[in-house]
N, CA, C and O atoms as a DFTB+ gen file, in Angstrom:
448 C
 N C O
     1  1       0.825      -1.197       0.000
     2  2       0.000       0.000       0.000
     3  2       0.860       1.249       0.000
     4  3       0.553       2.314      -0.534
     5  1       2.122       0.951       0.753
     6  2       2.507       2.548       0.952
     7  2       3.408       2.916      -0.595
     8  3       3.335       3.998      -1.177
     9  1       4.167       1.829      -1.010
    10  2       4.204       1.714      -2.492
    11  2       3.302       2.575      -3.605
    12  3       3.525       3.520      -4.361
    13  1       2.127       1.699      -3.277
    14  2       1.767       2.787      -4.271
    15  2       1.303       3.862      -4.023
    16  3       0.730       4.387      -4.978
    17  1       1.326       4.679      -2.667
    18  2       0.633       5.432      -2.287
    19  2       1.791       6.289      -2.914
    20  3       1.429       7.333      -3.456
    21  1       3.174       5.988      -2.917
    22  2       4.435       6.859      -2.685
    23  2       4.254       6.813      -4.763
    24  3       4.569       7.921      -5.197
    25  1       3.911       5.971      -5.743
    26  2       3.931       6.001      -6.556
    27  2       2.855       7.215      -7.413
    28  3       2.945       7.927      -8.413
    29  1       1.619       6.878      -6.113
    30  2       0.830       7.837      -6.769
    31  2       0.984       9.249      -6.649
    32  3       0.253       9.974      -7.324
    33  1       1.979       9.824      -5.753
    34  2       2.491      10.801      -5.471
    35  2       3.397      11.644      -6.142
    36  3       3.524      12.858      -6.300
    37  1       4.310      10.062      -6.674
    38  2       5.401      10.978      -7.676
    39  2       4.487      11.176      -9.334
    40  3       4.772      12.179      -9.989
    41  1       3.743      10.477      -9.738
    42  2       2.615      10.746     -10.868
    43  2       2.062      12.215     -10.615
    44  3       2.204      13.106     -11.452
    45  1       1.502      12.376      -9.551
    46  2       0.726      13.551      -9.307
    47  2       1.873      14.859      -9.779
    48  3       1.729      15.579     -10.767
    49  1       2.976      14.922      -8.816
    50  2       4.213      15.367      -9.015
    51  2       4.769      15.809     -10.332
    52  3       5.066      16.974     -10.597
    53  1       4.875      14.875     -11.063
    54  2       5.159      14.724     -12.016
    55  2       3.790      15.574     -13.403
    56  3       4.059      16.452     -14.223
    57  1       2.857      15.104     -13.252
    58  2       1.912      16.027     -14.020
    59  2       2.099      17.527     -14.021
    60  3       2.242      18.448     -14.825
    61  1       2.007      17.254     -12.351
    62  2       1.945      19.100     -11.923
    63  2       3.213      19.761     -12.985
    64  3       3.025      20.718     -13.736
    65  1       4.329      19.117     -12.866
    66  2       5.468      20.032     -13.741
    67  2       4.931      19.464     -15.162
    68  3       5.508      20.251     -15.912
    69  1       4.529      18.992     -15.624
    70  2       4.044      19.137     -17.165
    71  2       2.844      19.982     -17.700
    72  3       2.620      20.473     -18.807
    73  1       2.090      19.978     -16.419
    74  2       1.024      21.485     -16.559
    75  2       1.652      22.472     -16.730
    76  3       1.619      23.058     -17.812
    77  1       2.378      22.894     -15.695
    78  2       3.205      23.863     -15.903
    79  2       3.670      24.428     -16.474
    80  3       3.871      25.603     -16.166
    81  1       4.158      23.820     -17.788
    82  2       4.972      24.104     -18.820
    83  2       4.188      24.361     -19.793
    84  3       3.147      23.725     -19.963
    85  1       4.671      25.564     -20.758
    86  2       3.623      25.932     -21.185
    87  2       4.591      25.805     -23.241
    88  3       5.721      26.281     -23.136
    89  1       4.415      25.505     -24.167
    90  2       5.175      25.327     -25.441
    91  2       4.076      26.334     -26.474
    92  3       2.959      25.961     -26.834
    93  1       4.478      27.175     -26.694
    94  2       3.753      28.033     -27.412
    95  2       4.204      27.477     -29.198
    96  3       3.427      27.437     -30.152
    97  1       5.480      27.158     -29.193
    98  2       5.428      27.167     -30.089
    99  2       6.960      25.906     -30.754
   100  3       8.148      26.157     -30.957
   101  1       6.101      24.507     -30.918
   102  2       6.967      23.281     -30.867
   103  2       8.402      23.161     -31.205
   104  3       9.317      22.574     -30.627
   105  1       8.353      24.198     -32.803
   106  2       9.695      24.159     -33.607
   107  2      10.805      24.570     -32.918
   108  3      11.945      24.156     -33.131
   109  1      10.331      25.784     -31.685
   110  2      11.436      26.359     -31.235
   111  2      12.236      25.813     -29.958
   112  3      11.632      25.358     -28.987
   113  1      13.394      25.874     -30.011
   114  2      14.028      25.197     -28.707
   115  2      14.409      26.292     -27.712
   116  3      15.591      26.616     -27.818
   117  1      13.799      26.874     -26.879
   118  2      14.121      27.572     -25.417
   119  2      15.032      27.483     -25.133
   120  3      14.940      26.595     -24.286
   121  1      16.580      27.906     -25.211
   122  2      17.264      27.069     -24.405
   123  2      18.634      27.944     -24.380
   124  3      18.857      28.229     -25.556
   125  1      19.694      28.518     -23.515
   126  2      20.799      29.090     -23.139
   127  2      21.291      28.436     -22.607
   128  3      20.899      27.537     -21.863
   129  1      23.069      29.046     -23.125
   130  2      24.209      28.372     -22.533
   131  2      24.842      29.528     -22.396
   132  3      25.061      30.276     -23.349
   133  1      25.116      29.717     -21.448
   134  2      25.284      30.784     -21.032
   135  2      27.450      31.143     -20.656
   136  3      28.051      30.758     -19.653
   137  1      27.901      31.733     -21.536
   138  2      27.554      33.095     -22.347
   139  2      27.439      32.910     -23.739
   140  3      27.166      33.894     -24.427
   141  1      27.593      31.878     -24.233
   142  2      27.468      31.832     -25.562
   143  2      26.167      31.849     -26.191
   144  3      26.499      32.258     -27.304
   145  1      24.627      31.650     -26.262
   146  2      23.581      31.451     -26.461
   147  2      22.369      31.588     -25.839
   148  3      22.104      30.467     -25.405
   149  1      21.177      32.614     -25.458
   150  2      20.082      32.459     -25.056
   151  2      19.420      32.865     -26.461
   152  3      19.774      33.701     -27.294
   153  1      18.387      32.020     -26.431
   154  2      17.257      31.729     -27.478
   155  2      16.269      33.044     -27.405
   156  3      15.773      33.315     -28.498
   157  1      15.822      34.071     -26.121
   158  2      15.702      34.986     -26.380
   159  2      16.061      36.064     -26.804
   160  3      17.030      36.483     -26.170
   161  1      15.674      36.826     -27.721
   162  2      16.111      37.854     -28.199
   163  2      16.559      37.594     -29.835
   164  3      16.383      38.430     -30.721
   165  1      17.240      36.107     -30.054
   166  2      18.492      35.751     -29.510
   167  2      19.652      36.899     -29.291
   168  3      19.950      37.981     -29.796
   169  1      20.105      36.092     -28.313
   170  2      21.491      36.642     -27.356
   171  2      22.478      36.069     -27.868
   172  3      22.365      34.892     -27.526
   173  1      23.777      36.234     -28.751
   174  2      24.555      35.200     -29.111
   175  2      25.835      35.878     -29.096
   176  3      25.986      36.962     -29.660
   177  1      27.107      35.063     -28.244
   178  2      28.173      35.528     -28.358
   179  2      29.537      34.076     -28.528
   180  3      30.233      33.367     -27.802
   181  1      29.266      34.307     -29.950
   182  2      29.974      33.185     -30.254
   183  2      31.366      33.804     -31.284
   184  3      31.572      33.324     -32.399
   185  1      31.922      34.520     -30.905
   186  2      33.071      35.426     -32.098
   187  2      32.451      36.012     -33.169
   188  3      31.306      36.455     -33.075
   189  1      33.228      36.067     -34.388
   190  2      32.575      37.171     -35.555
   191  2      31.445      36.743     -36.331
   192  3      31.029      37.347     -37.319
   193  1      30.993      35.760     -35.893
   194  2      29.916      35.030     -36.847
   195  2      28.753      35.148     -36.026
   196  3      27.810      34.432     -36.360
   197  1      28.516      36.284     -34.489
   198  2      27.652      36.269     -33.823
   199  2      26.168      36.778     -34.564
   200  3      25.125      36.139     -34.698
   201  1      26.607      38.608     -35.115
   202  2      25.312      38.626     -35.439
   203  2      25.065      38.011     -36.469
   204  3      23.939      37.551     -36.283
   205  1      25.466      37.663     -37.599
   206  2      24.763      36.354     -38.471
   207  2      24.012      35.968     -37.983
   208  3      22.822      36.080     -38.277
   209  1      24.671      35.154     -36.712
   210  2      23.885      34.038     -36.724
   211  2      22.491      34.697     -35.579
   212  3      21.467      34.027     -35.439
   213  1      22.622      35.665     -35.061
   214  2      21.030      36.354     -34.311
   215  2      20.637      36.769     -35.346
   216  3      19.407      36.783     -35.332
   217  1      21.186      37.248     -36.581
   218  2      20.189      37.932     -37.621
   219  2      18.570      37.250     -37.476
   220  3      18.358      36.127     -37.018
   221  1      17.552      38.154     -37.952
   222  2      16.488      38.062     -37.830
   223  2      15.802      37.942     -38.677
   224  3      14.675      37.465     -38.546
   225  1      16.614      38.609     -40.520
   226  2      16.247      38.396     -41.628
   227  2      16.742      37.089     -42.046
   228  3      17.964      36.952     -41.999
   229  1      15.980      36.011     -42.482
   230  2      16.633      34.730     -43.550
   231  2      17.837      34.778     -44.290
   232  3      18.751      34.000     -44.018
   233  1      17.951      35.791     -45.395
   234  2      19.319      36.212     -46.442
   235  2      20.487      35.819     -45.317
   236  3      21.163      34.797     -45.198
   237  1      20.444      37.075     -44.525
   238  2      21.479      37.280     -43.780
   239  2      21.460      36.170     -42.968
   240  3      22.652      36.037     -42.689
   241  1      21.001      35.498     -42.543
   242  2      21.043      34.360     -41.563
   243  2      21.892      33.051     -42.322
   244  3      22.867      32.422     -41.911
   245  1      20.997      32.896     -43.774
   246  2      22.155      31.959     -44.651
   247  2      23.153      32.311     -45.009
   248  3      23.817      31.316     -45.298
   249  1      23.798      33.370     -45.204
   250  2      24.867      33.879     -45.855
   251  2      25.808      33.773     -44.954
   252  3      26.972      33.424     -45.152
   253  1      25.243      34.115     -43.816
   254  2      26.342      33.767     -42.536
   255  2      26.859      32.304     -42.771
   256  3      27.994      32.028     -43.159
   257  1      25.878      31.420     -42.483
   258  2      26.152      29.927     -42.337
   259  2      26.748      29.691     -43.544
   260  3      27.406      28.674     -43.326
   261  1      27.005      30.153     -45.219
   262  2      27.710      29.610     -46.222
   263  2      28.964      30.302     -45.252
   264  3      29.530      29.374     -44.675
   265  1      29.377      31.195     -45.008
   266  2      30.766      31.442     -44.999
   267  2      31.089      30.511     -43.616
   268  3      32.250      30.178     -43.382
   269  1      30.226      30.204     -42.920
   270  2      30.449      29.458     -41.570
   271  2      31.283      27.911     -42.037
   272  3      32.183      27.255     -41.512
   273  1      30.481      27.757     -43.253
   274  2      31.017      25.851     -43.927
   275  2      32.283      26.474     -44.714
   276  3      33.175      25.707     -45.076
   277  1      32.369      27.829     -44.977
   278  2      33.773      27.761     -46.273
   279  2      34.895      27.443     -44.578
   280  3      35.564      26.412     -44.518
   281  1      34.910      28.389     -43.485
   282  2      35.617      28.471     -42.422
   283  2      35.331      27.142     -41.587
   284  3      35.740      27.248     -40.430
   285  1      34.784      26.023     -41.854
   286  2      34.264      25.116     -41.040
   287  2      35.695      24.151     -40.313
   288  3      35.629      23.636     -39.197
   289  1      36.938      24.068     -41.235
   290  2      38.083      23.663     -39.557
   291  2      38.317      24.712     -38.682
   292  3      38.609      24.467     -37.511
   293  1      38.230      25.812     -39.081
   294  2      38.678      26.966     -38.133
   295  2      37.451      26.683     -36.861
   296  3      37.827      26.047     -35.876
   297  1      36.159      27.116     -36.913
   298  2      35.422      26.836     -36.310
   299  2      35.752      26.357     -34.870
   300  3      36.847      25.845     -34.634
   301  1      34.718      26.536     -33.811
   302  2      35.401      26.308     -32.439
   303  2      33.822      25.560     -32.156
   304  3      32.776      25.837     -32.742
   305  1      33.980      24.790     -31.339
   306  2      32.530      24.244     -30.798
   307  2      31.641      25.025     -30.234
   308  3      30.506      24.572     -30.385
   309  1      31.692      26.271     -29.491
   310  2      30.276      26.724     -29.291
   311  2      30.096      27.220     -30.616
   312  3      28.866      27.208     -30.655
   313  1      30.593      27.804     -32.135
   314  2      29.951      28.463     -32.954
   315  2      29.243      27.573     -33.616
   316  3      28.185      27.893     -34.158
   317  1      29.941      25.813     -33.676
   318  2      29.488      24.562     -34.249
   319  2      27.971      24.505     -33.861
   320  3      26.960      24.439     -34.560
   321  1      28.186      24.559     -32.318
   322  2      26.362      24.068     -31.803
   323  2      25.574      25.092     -31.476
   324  3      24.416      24.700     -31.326
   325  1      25.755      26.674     -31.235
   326  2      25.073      27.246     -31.608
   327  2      24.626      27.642     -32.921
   328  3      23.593      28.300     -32.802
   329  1      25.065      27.479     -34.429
   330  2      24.849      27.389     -35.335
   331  2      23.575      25.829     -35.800
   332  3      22.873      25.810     -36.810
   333  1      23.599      25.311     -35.299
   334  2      23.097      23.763     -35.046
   335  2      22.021      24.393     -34.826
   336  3      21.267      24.394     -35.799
   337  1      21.551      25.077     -33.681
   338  2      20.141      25.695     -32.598
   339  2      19.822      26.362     -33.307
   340  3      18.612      26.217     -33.481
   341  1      20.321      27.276     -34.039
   342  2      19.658      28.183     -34.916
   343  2      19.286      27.786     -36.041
   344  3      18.245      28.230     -36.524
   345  1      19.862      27.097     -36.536
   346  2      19.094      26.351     -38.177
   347  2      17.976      25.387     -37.740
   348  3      17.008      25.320     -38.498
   349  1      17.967      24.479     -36.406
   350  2      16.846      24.362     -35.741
   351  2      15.587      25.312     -35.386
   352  3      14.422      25.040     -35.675
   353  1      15.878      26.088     -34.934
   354  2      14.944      27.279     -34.669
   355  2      14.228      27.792     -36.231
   356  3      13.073      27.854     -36.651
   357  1      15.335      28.050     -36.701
   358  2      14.372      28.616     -38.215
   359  2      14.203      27.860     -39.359
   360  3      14.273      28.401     -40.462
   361  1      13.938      26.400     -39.208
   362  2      13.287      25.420     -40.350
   363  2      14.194      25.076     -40.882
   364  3      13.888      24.785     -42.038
   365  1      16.062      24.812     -40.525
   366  2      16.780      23.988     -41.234
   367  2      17.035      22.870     -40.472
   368  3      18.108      22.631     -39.919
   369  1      15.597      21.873     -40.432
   370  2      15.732      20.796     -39.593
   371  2      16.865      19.936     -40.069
   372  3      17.598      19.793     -39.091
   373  1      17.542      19.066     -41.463
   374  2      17.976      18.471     -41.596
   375  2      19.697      19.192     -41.323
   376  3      20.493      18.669     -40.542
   377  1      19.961      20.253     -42.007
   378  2      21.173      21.169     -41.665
   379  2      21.620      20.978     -40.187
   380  3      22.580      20.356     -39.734
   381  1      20.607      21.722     -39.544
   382  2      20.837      21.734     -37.885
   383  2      21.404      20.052     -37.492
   384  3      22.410      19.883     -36.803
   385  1      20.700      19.052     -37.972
   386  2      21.791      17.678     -37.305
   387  2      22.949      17.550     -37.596
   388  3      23.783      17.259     -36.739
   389  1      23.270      17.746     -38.916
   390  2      24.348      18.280     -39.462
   391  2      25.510      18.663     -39.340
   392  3      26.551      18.281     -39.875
   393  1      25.166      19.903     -38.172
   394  2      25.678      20.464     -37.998
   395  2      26.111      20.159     -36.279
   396  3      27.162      20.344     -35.664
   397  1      24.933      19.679     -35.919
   398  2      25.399      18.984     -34.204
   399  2      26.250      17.729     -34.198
   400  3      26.832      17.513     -33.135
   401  1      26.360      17.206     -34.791
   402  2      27.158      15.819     -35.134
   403  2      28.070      15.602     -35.837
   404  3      28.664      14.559     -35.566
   405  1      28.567      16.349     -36.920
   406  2      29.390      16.739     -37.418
   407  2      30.776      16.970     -36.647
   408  3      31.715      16.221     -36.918
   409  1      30.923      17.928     -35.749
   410  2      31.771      18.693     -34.963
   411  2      32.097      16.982     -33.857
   412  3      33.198      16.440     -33.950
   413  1      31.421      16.611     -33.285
   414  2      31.412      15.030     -32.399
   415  2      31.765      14.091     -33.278
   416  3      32.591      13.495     -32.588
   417  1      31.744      13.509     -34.321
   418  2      32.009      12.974     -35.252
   419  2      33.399      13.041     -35.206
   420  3      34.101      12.031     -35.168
   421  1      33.828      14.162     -35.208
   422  2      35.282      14.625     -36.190
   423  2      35.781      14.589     -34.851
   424  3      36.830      13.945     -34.840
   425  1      35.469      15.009     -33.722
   426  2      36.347      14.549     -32.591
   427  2      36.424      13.356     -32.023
   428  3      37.172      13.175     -31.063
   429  1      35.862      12.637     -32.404
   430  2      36.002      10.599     -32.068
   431  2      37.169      10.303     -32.888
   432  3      38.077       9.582     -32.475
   433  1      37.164      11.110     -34.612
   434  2      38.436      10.384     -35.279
   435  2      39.787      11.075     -35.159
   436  3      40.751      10.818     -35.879
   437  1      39.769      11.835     -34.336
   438  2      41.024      12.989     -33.718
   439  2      41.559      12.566     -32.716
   440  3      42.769      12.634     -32.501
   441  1      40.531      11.961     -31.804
   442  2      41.099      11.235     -30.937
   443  2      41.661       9.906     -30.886
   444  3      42.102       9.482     -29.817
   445  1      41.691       9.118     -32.070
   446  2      42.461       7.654     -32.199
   447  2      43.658       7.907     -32.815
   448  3      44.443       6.987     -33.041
C-alpha cells in the first residue's frame, strides 16, 4: 500500500510540472548556454559570426552559415552548436543535425 501510495504521489508530481509548462510554439528550442547562447532575443556571443547568426532576416542568416562551412576547420565548438540551434529554430531541420554531429564525429576520429 505505501508503495503505491508513494507512486501515486510521484505521478501527481510529475503532471503538476508538465502542466506547468507551457510550449507556445513546438519548432522552437528555449534554451541558453550561457555566455554563448540564449534563445531569447536571440542573445549570441559566439566570435565574428555572432550577429549572423542572431540575424532576424533569412538572407542574412544563410549567408552567414555559407561562410560558416567555407571556415568550417577553423570553427570552435560553441559556434558549431550554436549554429546547429539556430538552423533548428528557423526550419533547417535536416542542416541543424548536421551540424550537431558533425563537430562530435570529427572529434572521435582525432582522438584515435
Amino acid at each position: 500500500m505505501k508503495l503505491n501510495l508513494v507512486a501515486l504521489l510521484i505521478c501527481i508530481g510529475c503532471a503538476g510540472l508538465a502542466a506547468g509548462q507551457t510550449i507556445t510554439d513546438p519548432a522552437h528550442v528555449e534554451v541558453y548556454v550561457t555566455p554563448f547562447y540564449n534563445s531569447k532575443g536571440p542573445v549570441i556571443d559566439v566570435g565574428p559570426f555572432s550577429s549572423g547568426l542572431a540575424a532576424k532576416n533569412e538572407p542574412e542568416f544563410v549567408a552567414t552559415i555559407a561562410k560558416m562551412k567555407k571556415s568550417w576547420n577553423t570553427l570552435n565548438f560553441a559556434e558549431t552548436y550554436v549554429a546547429a540551434i539556430r538552423l533548428y529554430d528557423l526550419g533547417f531541420r535536416k542542416e541543424s543535425i548536421y551540424w550537431f554531429i558533425q563537430p562530435s564525429i570529427a572529434d572521435v576520429f582525432l582522438r584515435v
